[in-house]
C-alpha positions, 0 to 999 in steps of 0.5 A: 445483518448477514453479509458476505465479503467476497475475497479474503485479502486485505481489503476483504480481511480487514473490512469483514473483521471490522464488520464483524467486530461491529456486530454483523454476521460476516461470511468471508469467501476466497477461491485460494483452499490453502488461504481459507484453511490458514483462516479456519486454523487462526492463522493470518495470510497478511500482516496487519497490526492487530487483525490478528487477534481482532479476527481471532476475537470475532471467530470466537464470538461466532460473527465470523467465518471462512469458506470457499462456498460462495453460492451457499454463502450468497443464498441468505446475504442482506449484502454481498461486497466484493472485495476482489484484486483488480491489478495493472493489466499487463500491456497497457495499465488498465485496472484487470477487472477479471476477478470483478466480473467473475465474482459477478456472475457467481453471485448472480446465480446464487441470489435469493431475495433482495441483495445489495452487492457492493463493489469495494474493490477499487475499480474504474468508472463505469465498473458498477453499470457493467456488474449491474448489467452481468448479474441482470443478464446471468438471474433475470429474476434476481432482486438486487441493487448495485452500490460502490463503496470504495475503501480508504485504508492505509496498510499498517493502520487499516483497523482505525482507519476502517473503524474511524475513517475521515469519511464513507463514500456510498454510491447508489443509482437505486434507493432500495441500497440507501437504507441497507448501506445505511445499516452496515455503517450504522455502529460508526454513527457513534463515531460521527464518521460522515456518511456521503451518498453520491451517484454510483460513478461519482463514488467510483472515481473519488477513490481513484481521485483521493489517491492519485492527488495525495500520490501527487502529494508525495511526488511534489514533496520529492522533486523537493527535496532534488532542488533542496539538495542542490541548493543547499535546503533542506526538505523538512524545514521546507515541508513544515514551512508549507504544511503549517499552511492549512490549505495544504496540510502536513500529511505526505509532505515526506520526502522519501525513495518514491510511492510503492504498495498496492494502492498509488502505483495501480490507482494513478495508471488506471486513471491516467488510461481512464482519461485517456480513453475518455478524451479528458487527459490528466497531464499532472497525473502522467507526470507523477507516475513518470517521476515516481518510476524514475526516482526509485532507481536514482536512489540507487545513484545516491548509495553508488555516490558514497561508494566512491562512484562505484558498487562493483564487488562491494557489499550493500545492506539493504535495511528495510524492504517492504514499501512502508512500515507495518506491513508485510505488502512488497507491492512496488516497494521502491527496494525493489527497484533500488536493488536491482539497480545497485545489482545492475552495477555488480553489488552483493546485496545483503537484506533485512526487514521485520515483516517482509522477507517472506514476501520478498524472497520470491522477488529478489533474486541473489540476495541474503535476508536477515532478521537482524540489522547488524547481521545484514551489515556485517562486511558491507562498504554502505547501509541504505535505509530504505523503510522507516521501521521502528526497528531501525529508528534507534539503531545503535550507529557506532556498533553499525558502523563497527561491523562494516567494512566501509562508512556509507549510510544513506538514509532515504527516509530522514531518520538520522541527524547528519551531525549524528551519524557523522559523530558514529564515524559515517560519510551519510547522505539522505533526501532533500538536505543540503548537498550530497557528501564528497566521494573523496571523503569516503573510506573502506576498513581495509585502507 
């Protein structure tokens, strides 16, 4: 099949490689010159594990291409998705569906035939009527359905997850789309990944209501790991014990500085002010986004913890920026919030992260980067462990704990074992396991 993919970012990227891998004819379009030129140089805007040569792979093979020529691209497509940003709008939460509706129209206008145009940016219920409605009233004469088919990647696993998902949700108000979707999913049949058709709004919100509950998930597991600390508990034997239980499952039970990335933190505001306007609010989902904004910045109250109550002209190193591992995605990444707190109370920050530095840079202001952890420790009163990178997992603790000036690490993720980091000679504080050490216990190189 000939399909067009309008928007080359992650979704858009990783869907049209994927696509193309399977055997279809993939034309991925982008506004952004310098994005396109990057593409059609074998360079990757994002970092994803193995898009890279996936992309490289079906380039060669002549599956897949890059233009900014939508309407060109548009005239011969079996299927146009769109794969546009839909960000929190500033002022009020609610998804911006600017990009949606611009995308909309420019298809319209370039239709030839019939064409099944997807929607698979994540957008709010009722979006798919509205695209429907514009592409009507710009080509009257146009022959197209509208489908939703909302997308379930995790970044730093997008390939597997497109190529062996739980599921593909497929809404449709017009049959004609049925055997067209049908299609473009046909190669995972071998996979047995279920198809599900539902209505057009109903697929519409199963996204938003799959990511709002496992951002629900995480959030639970984190008031945890608050009560676990003052109990004397700990969170990860707490997890287990209720993730065992299969009516609630393992995954997302970590506890950790909070949700961030581009999905968790948009997705629950748009739902919250989706209910909103229709008169049905979700109380449970307000919370979460209300304690999960709030708990980035008390991270920042654990490292001040084991810098004897205060950071004011101390060193911090920040060991991990991006908001999860394997990918290069700062999007609400909770260091950001941690920084700026720690920076509120007068710290010198020192940074490192494998993938993300380029795209925190313009984020953090006052703030040294590094490429190599011991370097970014160098001098610092306390290390705080912020993304479970593999780079960080086996950190050699006595050769950190030597070139710093002070002894705090706080591991925000659970990487560490107390008992070991303790042996390497630090005060160490991590989430939801037993009690927060004394501050009396702490010591700078220079006492």
């Amino acid at each position: 099949m000939r399909i067009v993919m309008t928007g080359s970012g992650y979704v858009g990227l990783v869907s049209g490689a994927c696509l193309a891998d399977f055997g279809h004819e993939i034309i991925c379009v982008d506004k952004d010159e310098r994005k396109i030129a990057k593409l059609r140089e074998g360079g990757v805007p994002i970092y994803e594990p193995g898009l890279a040569d996936l992309i490289a792979r079906n380039v060669k093979a002549g599956r897949l291409s890059f233009t900014t020529d939508l309407a060109t691209s548009v005239a011969d497509a079996d299927v146009v998705f769109i794969a546009v940003g839909t960000p929190a709008r500033r002022g009020d939460g609610h998804a911006d569906l600017s990009y949606v509706y611009d995308a909309a129209r420019e298809i319209a206008g370039a239709l030839k035939g019939f064409t099944v145009v997807v929607t698979k940016s994540t957008v709010p219920v009722g979006t798919g009527d509205e695209v429907e409605r514009i592409i009507r009233e710009t080509n009257p004469d146009a022959q197209f359905a509208v489908a939703s088919n909302p997308e379930f990647l995790r970044e730093g696993a997008a390939i597997e997850d497109f190529k062996r998902p739980d599921r593909i949700v497929v809404g449709i108000e017009d049959e004609r789309a049925r055997p067209v979707m049908e299609e473009v999913y046909r190669p995972l049949y071998l996979n047995q990944a279920p198809l599900l058709f539902t209505g057009r709004r109903t697929s519409e919100l199963i996204k938003y209501a799959a990511n709002a509950f496992l951002a629900m998930k995480i959030t639970y597991i984190n008031e945890m790991a608050e009560l676990c600390e003052r109990v004397g508990a700990d969170v990860q034997q707490v997890a287990r014990g209720i993730g065992l239980d299969n009516r609630i499952g393992s995954k997302f039970l970590h506890a950790g500085p909070g949700y961030g990335g581009s999905c968790f933190p948009k997705d629950t505001l748009a739902l919250v002010k989706t209910a909103e306007d229709s008169g049905a609010p979700i109380r449970l989902i307000e919370t979460t986004v209300a304690i999960n904004e709030s708990r980035k910045r008390a991270m920042a109250r654990k490292v001040i913890g084991v810098c004897n109550g205060s950071v004011r002209g101390k060193t911090i190193a920040v060991l991990g920026l991006t908001f999860k591992p394997n990918t290069d995605d700062m999007r609400d990444a909770p260091s950001l919030s941690i920084i700026q707190a720690l920076q509120d109370g007068g710290a010198q920050i020192r940074a490192f992260d494998p993938e993300g530095i380029e795209a925190a840079q313009p984020l953090l202001q006052n703030v040294d980067f590094f490429h190599d952890p011991y370097a970014a420790a160098q001098g610092a009163s306390a290390v705080v462990l912020v993304t479970e990178w593999d780079a960080l997992r086996a950190l050699d603790l006595s050769r950190l704990r030597g070139v710093m000036a002070g002894n705090g690490l706080v591991d925000l993720r659970n990487i560490y074992r107390p008992e070991v980091a303790e042996a390497a000679g630090f005060i160490y504080d991590s989430v939801g396991r037993g009690m927060a050490p004394e501050p009396e216990m702490l010591v700078e190189a220079a006492e």
